[in-house]
SETI-894590 format. One line per 4 residues: their letters; for each residue x, y, z of N, C-alpha, C, O. Coordinates in Angstrom, 2 decimals. Layout:
N
A) X Y Z X Y Z X Y Z X Y Z  ... $
***
This chain:
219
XXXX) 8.71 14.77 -21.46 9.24 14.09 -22.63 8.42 14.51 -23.85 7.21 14.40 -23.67  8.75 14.92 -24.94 8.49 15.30 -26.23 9.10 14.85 -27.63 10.09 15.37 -28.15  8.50 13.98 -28.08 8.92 13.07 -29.05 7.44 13.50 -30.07 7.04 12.76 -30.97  6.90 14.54 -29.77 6.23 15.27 -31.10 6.82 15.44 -32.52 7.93 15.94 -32.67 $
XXXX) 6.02 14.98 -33.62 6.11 15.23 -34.92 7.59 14.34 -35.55 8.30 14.86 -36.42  7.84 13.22 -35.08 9.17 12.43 -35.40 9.00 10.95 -36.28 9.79 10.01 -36.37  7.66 11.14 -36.89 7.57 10.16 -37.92 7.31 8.48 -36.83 7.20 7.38 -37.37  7.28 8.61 -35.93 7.55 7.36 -35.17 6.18 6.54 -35.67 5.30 7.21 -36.21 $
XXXX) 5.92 4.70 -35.45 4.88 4.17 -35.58 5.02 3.00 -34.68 5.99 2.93 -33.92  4.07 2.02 -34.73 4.29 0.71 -33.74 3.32 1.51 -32.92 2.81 2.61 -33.15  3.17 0.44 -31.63 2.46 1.11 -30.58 3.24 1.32 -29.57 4.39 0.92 -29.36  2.25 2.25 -28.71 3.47 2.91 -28.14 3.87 2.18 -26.94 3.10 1.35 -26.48 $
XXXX) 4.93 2.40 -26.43 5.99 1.42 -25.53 5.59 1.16 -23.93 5.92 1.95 -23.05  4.79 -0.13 -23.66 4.51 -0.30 -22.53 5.19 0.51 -21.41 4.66 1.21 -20.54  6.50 0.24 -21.66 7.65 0.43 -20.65 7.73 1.79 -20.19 8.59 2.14 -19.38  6.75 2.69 -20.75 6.84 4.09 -20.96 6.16 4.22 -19.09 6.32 5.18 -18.34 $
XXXX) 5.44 2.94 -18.81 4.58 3.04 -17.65 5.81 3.27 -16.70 5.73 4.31 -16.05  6.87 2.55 -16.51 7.57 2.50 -15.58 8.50 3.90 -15.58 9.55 3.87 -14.92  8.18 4.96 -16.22 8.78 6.09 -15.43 8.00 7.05 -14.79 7.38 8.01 -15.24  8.16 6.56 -13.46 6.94 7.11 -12.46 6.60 8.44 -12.07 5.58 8.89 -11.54 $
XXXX) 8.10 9.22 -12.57 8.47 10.57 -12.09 7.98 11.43 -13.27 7.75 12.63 -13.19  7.83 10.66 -14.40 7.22 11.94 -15.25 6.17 12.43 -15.48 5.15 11.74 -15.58  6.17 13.96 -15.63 5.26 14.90 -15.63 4.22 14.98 -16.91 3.02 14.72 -17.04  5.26 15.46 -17.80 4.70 15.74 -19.30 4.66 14.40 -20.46 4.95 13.25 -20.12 $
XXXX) 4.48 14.58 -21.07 4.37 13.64 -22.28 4.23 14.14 -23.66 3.09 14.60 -23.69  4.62 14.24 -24.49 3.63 14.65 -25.89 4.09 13.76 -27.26 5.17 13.98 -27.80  3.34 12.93 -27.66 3.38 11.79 -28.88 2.75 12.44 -29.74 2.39 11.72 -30.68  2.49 13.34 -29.83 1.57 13.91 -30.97 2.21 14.01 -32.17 3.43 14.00 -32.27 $
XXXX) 1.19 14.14 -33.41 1.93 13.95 -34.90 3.02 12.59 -35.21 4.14 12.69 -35.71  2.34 11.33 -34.76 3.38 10.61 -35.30 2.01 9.46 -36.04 0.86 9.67 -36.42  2.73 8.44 -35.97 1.79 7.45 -36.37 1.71 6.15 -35.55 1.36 5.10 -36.10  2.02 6.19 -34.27 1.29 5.18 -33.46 0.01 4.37 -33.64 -0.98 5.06 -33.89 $
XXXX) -0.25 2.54 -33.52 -0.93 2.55 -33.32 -1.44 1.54 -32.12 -0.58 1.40 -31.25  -2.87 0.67 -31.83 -2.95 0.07 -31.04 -3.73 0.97 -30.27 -4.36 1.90 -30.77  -3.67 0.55 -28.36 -3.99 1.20 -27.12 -3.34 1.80 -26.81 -2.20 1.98 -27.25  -3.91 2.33 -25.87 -3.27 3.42 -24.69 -2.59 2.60 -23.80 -3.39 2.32 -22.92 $
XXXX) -1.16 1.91 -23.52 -1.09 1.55 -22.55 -1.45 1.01 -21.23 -0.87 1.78 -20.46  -2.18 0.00 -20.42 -2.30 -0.30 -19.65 -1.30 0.20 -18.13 -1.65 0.37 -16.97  0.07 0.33 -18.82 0.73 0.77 -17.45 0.72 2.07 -17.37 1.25 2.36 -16.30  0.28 3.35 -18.12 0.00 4.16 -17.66 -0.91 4.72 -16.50 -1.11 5.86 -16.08 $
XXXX) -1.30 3.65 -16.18 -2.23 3.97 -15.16 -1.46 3.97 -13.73 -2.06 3.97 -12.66  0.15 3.96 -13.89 1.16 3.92 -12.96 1.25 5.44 -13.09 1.30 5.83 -11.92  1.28 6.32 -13.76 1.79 7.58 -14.03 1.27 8.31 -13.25 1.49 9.43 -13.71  0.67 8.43 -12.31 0.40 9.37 -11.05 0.78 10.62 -10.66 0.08 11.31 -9.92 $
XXXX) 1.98 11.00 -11.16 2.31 12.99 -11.60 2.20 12.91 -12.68 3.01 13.72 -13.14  1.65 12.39 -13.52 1.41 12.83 -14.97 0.43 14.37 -15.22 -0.79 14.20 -15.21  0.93 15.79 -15.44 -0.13 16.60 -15.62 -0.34 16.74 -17.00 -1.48 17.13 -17.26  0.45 16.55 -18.04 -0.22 17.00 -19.32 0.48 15.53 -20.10 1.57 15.00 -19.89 $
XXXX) -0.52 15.18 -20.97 -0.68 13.89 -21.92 -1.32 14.36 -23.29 -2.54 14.35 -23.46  -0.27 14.83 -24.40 -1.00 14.87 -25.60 -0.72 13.64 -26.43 0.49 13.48 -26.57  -1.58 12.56 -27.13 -1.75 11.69 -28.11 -2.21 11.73 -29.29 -2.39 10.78 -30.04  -2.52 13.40 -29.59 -3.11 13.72 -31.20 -2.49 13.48 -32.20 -1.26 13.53 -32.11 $
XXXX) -3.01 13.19 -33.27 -2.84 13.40 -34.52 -2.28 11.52 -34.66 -1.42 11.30 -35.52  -2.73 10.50 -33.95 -2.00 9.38 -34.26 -2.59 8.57 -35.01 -3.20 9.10 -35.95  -2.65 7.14 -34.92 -3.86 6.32 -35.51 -4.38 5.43 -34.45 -5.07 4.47 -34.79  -4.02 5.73 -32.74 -4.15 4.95 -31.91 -6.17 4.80 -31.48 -7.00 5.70 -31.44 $
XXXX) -6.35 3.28 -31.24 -7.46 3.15 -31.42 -8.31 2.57 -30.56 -8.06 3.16 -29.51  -9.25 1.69 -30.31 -9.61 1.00 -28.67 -10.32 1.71 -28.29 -10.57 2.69 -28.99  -10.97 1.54 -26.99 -11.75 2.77 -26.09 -10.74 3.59 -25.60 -9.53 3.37 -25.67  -11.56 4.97 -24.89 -10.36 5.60 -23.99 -10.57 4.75 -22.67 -11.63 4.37 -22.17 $
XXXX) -9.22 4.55 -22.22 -9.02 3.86 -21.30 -9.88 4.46 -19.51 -9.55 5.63 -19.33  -10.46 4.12 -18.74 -11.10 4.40 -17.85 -9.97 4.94 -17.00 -9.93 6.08 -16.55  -9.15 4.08 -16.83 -8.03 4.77 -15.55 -7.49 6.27 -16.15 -6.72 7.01 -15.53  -7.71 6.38 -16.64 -7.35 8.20 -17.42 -8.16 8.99 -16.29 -7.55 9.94 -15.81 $
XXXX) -9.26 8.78 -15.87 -10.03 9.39 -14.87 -9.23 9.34 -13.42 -9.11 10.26 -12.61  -8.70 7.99 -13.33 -8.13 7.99 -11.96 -7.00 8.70 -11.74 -6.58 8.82 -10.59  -6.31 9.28 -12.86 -5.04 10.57 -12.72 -5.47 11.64 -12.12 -4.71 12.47 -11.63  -7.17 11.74 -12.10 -7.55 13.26 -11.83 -6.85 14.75 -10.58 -6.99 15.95 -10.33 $
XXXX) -5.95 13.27 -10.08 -5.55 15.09 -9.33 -4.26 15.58 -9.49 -3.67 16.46 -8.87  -3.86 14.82 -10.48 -2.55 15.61 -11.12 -2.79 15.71 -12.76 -1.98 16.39 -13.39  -3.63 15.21 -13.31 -3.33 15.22 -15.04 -4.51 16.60 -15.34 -5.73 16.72 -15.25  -3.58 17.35 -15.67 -4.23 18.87 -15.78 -4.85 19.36 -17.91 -5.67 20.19 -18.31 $
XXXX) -4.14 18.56 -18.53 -4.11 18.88 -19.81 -4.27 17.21 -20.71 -3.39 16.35 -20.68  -5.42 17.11 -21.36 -5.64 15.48 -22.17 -5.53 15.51 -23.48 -6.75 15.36 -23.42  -5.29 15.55 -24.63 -5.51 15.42 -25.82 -5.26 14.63 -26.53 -4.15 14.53 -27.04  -6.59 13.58 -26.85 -6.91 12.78 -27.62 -7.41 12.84 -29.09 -7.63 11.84 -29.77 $
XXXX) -7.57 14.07 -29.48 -7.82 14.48 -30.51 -7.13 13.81 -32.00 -5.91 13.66 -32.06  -8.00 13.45 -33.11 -7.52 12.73 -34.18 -7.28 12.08 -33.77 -6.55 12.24 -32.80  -7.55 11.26 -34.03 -7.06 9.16 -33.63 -8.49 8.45 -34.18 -9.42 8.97 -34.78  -8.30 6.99 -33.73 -9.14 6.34 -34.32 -10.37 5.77 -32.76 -11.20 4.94 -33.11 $
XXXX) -10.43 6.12 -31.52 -11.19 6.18 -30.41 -12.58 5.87 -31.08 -13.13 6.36 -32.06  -13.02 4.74 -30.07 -14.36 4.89 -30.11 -14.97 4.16 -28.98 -14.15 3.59 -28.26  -16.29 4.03 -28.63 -16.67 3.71 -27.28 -17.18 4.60 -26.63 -17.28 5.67 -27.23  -17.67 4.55 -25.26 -18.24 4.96 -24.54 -17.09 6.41 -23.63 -15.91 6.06 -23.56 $
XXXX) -17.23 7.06 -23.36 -16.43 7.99 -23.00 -16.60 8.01 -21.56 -17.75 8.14 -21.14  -15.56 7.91 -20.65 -15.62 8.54 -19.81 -16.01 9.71 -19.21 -15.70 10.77 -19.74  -16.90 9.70 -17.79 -17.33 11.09 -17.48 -16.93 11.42 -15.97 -17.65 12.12 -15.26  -15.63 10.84 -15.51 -15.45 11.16 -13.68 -14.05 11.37 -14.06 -13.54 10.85 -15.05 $
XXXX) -13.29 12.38 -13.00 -12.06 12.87 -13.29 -11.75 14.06 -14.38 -12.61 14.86 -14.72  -10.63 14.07 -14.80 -10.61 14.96 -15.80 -11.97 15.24 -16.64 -12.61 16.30 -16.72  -12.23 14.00 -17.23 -13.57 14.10 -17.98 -14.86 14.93 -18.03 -15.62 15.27 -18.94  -14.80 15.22 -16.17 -15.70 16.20 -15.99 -15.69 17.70 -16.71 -16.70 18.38 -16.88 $
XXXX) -14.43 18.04 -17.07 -14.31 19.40 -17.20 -14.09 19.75 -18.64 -12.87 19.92 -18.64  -14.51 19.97 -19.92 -14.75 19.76 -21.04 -13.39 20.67 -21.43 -12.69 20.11 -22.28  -13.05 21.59 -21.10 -12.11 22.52 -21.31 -10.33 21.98 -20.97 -9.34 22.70 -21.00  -10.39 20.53 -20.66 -9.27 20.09 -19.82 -8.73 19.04 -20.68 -7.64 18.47 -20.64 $
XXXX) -10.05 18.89 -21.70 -9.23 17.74 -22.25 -9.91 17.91 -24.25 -10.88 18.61 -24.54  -9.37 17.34 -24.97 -10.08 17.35 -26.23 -10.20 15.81 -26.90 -9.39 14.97 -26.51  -11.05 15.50 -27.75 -11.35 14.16 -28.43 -11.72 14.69 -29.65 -12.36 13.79 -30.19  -11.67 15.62 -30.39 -12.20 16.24 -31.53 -11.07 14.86 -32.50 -10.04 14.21 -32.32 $
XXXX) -12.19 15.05 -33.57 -11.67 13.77 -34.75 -11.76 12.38 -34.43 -11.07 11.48 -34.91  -12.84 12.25 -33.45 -13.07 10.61 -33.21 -14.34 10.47 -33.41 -14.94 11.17 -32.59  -14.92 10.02 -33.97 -16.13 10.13 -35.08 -16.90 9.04 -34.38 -18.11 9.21 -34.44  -16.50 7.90 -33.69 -16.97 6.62 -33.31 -17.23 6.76 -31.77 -17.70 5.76 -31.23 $
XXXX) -16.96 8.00 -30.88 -17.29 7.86 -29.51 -18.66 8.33 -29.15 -19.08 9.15 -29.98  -19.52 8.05 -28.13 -20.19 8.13 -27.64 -20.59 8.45 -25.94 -19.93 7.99 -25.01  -21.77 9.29 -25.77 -21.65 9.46 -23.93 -20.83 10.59 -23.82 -20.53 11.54 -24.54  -20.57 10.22 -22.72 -19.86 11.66 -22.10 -20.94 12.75 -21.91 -22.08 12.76 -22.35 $
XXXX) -20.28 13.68 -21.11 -20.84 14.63 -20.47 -21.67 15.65 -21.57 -21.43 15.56 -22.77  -22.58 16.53 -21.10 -23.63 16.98 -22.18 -22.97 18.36 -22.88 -23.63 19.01 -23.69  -21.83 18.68 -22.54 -20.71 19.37 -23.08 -20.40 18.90 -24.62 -20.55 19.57 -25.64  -19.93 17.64 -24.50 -19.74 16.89 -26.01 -20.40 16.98 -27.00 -19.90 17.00 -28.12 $
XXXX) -21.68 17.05 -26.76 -22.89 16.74 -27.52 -22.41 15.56 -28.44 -22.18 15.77 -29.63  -22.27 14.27 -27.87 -21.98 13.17 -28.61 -23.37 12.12 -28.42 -24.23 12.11 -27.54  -23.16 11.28 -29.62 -24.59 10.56 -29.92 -24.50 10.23 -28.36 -23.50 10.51 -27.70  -25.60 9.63 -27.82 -26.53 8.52 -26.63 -25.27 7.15 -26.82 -24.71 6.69 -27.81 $
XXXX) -25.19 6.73 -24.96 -24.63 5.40 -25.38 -25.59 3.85 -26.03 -26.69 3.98 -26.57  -25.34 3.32 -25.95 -26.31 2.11 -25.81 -26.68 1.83 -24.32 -26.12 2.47 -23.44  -27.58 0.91 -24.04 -27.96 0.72 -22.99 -27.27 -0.31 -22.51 -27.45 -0.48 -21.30  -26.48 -1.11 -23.07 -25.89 -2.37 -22.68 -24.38 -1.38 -22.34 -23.85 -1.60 -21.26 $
XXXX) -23.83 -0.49 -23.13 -22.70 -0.25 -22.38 -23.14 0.75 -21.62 -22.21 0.90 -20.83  -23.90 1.47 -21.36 -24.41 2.78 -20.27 -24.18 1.80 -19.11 -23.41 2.12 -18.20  -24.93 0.38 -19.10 -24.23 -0.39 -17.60 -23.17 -0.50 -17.39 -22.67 -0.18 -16.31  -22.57 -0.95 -18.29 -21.28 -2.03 -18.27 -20.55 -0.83 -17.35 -19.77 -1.14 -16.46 $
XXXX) -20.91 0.75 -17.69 -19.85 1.98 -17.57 -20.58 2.49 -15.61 -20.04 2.91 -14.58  -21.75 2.20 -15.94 -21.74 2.21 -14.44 -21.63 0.95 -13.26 -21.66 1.03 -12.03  -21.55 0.24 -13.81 -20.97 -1.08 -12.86 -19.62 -1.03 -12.83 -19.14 -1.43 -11.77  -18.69 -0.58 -13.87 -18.12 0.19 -13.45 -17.19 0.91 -12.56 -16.14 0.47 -12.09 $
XXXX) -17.76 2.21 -12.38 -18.22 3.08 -11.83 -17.89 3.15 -10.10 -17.07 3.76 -9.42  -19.27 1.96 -9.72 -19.41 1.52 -9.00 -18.64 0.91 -8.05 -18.86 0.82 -6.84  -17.69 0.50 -8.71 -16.56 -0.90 -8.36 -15.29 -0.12 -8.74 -14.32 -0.81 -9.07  -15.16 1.11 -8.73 -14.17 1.80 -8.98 -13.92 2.55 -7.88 -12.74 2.88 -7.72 $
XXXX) -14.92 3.01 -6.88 -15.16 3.74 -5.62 -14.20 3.14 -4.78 -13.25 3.87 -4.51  -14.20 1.48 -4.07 -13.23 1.26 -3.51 -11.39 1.47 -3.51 -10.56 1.78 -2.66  -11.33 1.03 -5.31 -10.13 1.12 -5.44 -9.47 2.35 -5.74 -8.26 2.37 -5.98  -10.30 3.55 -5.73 -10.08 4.86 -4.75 -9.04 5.72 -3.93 -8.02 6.40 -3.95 $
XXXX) -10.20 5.10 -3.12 -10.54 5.04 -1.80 -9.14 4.20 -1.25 -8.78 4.54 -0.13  -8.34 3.18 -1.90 -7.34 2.35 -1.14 -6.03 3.21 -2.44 -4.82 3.13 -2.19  -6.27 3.58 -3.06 -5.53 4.79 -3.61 -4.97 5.93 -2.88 -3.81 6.31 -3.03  -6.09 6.61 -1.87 -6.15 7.29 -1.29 -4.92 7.31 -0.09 -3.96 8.03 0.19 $
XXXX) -5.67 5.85 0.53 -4.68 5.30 1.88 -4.16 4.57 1.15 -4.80 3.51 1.16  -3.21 4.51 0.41 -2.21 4.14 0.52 -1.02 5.24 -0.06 0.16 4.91 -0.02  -1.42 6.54 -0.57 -0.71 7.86 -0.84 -0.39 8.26 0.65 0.75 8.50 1.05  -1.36 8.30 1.30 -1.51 8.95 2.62 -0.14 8.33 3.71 0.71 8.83 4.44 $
XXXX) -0.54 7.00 3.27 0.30 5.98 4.26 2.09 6.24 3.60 2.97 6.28 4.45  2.46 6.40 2.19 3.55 6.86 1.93 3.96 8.10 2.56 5.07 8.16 3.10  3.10 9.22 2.56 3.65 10.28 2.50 3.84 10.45 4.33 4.49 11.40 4.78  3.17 9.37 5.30 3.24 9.61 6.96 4.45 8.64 6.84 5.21 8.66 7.81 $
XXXX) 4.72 7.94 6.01 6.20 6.88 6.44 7.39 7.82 6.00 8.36 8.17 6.66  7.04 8.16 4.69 8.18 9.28 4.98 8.54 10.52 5.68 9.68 10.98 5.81  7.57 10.95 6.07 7.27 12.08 7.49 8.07 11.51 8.96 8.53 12.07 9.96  7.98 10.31 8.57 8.63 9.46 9.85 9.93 9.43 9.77 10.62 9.96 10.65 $
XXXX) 10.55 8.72 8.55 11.53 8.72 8.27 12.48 9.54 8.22 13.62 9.09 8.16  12.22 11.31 8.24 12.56 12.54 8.33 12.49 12.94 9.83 13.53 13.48 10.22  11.75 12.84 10.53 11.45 13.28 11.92 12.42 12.30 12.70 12.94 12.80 13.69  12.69 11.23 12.46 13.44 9.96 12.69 15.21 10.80 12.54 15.96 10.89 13.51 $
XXXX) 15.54 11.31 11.22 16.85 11.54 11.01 17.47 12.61 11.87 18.57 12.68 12.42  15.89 13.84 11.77 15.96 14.70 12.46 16.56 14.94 13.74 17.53 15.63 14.03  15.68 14.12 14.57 16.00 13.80 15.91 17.37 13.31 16.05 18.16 13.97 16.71  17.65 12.43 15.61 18.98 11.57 15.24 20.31 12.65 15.47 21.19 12.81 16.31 $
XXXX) 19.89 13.26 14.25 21.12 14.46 13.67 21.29 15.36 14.95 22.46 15.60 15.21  20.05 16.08 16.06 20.38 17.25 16.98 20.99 16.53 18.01 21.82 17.09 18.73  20.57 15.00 18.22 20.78 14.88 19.58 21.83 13.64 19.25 21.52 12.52 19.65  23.31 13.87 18.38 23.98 13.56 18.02 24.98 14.42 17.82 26.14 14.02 17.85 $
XXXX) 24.68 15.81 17.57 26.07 16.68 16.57 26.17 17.78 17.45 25.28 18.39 18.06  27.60 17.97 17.42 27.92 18.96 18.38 27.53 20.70 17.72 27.36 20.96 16.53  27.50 21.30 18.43 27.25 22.90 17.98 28.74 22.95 16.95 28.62 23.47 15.84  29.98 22.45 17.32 30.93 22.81 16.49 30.86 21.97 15.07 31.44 22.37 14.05 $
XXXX) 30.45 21.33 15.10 30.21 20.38 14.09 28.97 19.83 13.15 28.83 18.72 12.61  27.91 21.31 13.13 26.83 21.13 12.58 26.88 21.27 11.07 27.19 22.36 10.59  26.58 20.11 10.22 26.38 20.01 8.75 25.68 19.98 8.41 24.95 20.28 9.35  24.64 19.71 7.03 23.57 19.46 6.49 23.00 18.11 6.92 23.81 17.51 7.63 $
XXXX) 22.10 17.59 6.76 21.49 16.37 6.65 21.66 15.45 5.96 21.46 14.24 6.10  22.19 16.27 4.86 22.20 15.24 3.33 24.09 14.91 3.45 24.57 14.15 2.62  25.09 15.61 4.62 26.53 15.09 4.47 26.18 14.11 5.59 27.29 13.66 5.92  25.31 13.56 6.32 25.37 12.63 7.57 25.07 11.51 6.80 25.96 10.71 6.52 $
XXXX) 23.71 11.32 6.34 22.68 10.83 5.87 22.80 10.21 4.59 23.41 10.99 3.86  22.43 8.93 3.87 22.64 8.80 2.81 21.20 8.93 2.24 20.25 8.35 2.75  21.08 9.93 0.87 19.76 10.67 0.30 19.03 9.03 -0.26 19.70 8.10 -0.72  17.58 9.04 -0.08 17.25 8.07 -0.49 15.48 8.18 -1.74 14.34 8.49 -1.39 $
XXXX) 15.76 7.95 -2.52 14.45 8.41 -3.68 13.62 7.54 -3.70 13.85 6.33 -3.72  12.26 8.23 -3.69 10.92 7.50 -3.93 11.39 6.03 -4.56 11.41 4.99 -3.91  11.68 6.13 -5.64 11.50 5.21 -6.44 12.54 4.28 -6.04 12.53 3.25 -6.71  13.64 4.36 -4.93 14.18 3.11 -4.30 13.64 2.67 -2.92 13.85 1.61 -2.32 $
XXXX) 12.88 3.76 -2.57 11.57 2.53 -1.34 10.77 2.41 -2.14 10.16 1.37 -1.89  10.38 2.87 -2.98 9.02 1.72 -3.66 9.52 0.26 -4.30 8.90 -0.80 -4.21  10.72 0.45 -4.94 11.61 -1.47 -5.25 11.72 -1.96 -3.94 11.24 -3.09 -3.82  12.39 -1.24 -2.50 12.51 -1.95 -1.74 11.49 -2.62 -1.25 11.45 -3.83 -1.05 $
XXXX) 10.45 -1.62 -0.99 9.13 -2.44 -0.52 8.35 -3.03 -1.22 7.29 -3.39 -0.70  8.64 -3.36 -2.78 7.86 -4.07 -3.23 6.41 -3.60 -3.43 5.46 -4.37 -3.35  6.27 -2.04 -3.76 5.55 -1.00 -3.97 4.82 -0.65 -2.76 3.70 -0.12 -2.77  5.37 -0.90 -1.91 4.71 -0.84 -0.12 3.45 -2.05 0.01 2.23 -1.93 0.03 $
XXXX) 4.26 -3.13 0.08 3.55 -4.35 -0.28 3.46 -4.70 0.98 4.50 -4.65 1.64  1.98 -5.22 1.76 1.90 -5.49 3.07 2.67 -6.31 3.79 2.99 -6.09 4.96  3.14 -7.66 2.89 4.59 -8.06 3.53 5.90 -7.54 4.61 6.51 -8.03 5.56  5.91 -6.35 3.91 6.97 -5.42 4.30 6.34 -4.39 4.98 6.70 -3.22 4.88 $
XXXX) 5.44 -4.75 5.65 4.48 -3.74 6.53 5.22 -4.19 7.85 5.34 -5.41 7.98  5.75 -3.40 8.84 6.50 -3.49 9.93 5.54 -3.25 10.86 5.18 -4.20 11.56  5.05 -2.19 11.00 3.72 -1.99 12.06 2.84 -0.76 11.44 3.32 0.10 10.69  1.60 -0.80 11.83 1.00 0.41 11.74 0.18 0.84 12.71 -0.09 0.29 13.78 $
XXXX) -0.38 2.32 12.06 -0.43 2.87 13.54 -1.59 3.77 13.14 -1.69 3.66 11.92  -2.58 4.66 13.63 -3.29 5.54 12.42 -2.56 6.28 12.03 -2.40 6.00 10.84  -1.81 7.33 12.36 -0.83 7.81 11.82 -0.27 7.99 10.76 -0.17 9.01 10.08  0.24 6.60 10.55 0.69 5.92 9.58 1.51 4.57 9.56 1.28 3.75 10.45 $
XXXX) 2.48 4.30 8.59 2.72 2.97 8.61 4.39 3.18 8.71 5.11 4.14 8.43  4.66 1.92 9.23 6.76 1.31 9.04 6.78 0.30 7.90 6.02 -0.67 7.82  7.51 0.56 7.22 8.08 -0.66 6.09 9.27 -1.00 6.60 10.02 -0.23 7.21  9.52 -2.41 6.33 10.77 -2.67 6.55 11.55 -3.07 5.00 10.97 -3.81 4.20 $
XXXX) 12.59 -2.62 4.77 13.28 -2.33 3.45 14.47 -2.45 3.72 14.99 -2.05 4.76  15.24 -3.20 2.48 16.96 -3.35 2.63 16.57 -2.19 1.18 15.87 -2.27 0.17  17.52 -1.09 1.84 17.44 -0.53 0.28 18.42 -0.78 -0.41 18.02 -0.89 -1.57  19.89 -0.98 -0.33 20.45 -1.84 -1.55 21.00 -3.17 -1.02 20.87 -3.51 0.16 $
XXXX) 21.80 -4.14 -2.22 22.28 -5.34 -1.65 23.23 -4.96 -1.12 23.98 -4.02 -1.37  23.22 -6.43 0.41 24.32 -5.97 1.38 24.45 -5.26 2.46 25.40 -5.50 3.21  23.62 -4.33 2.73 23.08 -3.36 3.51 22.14 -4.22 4.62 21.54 -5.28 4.43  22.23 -3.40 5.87 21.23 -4.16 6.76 20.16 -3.21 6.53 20.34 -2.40 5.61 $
XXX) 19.11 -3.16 7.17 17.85 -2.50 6.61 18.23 -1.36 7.31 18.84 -1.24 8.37  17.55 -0.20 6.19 17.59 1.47 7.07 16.39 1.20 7.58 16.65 1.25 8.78  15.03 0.91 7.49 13.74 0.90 7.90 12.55 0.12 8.22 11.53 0.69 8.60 $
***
């Protein structure tokens, strides 16, 4: 999405969090102001995020780090940022992201050459830090645990489809089968909400899901 250089202002649109599938972004050259969104921290294929040239202001938000294995390109550059800077994730790599024109940040990696933090937020940023390791870590397993339920769910149709269809009558998967998208098992399950945890296994996990109304459950 590219809504670069279009005069726009206000801050920018929470709701922007809830499209989970997008990649790109670029707000640059307008006049936004306020934060960075809080629900961006839903954006999980997000690889490139430019926000230059705005008047948006606040700290940079910490979960910007937790995109790190898909957000390939950052630019924060010109704006009104200030605070302590992040240094895990993208942050690490000075070449990946820019903050040039924020006059008020501090910290960060010795790349920046930005003033010393204070000592009261140098904690605050590693406590942190600290307390960021778990929720990870359950980041982790719970990507893992999507991507073995849908492994299941495929090996499941699979089987289904050979030891069902005659040699004269072999079609695709997708004319048997009704196609079903990320983003309608994540409503069904209530973002794979343990509720709707059917069994697990190491492997991985079963959700149980009505995916639309009316329907008995596919899973």
């Amino acid at each position: 999405m590219d809504v670069s250089n279009n005069y726009l202002e206000g801050e920018i649109p929470n709701t922007l969090g809830k499209c989970l599938s997008l990649e790109r972004l670029s707000l640059m050259g307008n006049s936004f102001r306020g934060s960075i969104p809080p629900s961006f921290s839903s954006l999980q294929g997000l690889t490139f995020l430019d926000l230059s040239q705005n008047k948006i202001s606040g700290e940079i938000p910490m979960f910007l780090q937790n995109l790190s294995s898909s957000l390939q390109y950052l630019n924060l550059s010109f704006n009104n940022f200030e605070g302590a800077m992040p240094t895990q994730g993208i942050f690490q790599n000075a070449s990946a992201f820019s903050i040039l024109g924020n006059n008020k940040l501090c910290g960060g990696i010795s790349e920046l050459q930005l003033p010393k933090m204070p000592d009261h937020q140098a904690k605050a940023l590693r406590k942190h830090q600290i307390s960021l390791g778990p929720k990870v870590a359950i980041g982790v397993i719970v990507s893992t645990t999507v991507l073995a339920a849908l492994l299941s769910v495929r090996c499941w149709v699979m089987r289904r489809t050979k030891s069902g269809t005659d040699e004269t009558q072999k079609t695709s998967l997708y004319d048997h089968y009704e196609r079903v998208s990320f983003l309608e098992l994540h409503r069904a399950t209530d973002g794979f909400s343990p509720k709707k945890l059917n069994w697990y296994r190491h492997f991985g996990s079963v959700f149980k899901a009505i995916i639309r109304e009316g329907t008995e459950p596919l899973w």
